[in-house]
C-alpha positions in Angstrom: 9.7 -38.2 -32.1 11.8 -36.8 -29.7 13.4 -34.4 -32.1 10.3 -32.7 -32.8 9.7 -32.4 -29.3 12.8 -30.7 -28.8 12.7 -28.1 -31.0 9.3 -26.6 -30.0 10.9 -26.9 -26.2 13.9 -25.1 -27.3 11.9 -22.4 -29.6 9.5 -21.9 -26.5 12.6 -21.6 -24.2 14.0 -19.3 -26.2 11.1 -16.7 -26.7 10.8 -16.6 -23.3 14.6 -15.8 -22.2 14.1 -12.7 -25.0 10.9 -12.1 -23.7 12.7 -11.9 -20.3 15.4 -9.4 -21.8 13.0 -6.9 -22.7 11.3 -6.7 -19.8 14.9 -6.3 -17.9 15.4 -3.7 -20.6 12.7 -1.6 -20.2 12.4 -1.5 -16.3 13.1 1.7 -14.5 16.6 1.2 -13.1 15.6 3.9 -10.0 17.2 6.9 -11.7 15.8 9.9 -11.1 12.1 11.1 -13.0 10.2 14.2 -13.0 7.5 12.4 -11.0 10.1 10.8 -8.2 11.4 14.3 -8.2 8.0 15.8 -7.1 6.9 14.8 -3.9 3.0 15.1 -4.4 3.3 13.5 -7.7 5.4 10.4 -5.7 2.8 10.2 -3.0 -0.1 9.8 -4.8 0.8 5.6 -5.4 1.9 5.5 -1.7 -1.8 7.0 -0.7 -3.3 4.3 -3.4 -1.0 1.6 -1.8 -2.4 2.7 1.4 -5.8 2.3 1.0 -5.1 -1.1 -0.2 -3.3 -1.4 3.3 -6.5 -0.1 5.0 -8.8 -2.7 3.2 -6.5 -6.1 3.6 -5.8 -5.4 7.2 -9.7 -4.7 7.7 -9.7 -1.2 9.0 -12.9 -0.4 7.3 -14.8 -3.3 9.5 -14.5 -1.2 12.3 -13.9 2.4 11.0 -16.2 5.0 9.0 -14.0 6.5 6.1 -15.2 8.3 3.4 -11.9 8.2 1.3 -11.9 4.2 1.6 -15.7 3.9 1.3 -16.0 2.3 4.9 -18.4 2.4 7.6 -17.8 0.5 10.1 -18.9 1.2 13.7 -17.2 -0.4 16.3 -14.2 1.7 16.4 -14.3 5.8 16.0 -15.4 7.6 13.0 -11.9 8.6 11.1 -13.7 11.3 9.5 -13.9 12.7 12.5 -11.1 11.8 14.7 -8.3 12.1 12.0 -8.9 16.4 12.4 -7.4 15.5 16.2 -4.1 13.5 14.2 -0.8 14.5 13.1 1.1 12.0 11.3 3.3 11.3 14.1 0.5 10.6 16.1 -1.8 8.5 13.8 2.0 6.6 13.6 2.0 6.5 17.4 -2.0 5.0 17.5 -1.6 2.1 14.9 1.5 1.1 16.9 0.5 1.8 19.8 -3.3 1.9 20.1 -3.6 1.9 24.2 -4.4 -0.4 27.1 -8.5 0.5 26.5 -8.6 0.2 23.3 -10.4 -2.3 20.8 -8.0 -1.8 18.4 -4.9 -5.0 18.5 -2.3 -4.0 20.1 0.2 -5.6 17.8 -1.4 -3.7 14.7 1.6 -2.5 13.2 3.4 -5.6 13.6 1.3 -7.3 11.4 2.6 -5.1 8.3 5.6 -3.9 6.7 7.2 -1.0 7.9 6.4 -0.2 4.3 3.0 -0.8 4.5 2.3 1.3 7.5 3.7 4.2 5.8 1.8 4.0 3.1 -1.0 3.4 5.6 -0.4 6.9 7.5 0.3 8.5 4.3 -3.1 7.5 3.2 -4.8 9.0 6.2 -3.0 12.1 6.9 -4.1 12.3 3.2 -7.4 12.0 3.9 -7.4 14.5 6.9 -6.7 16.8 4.4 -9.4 15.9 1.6 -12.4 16.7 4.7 
């Protein structure tokens, strides 16, 4: 009995590791593309990624943005108040949002440094879309 256990084990185990292989294979190793090459072209995920930042950390529940479909209203319009913004300075307001405001003032800690770019990426894009 337990030889014909074994074998399935060992077949299953063994698809896998190839299966494995060829997904090792076939991943990008970080050289060089066209599309990593072109800078608009490379943004475009890091804009998607940061609307996904803007949703999981619950921007939209207190701002109004078109581009990410939100409307909240405890906090300023972004539609509005992102024509006032730079990226340095959106930067400088997640991080550092100001003694009066509603905003947490440990925002930014609560992501990646990763995450936050692709946050301000996403709404420096959007300043740009109005």
């Amino acid at each position: 009995m337990s030889r014909r256990v074994a074998i399935p084990l060992a077949a299953g185990l063994a698809a896998g590791a190839v299966a494995f292989a060829v997904v090792v294979l076939a991943t990008d190793r970080g050289e060089a593309t066209p599309a990593a090459a072109n800078a608009p072209a490379a943004a475009a995920p890091t804009r998607v990624r940061g609307r996904a930042v803007f949703a999981r950390m619950g921007c939209g529940s207190c701002h109004t943005l078109a581009a990410a479909g939100s409307h909240g209203v405890i906090g300023p319009s972004l539609d509005d108040a992102l024509a006032r913004h730079t990226r340095a300075s959106l930067r400088a307001k997640v991080s550092r949002p100001g003694l009066g405001s509603v905003m947490p003032q440990d925002f930014a800690r609560r992501m990646s440094p990763a995450d936050l770019d692709a946050l301000v990426d996403f709404l420096a894009a959007a300043r740009r879309a109005d």
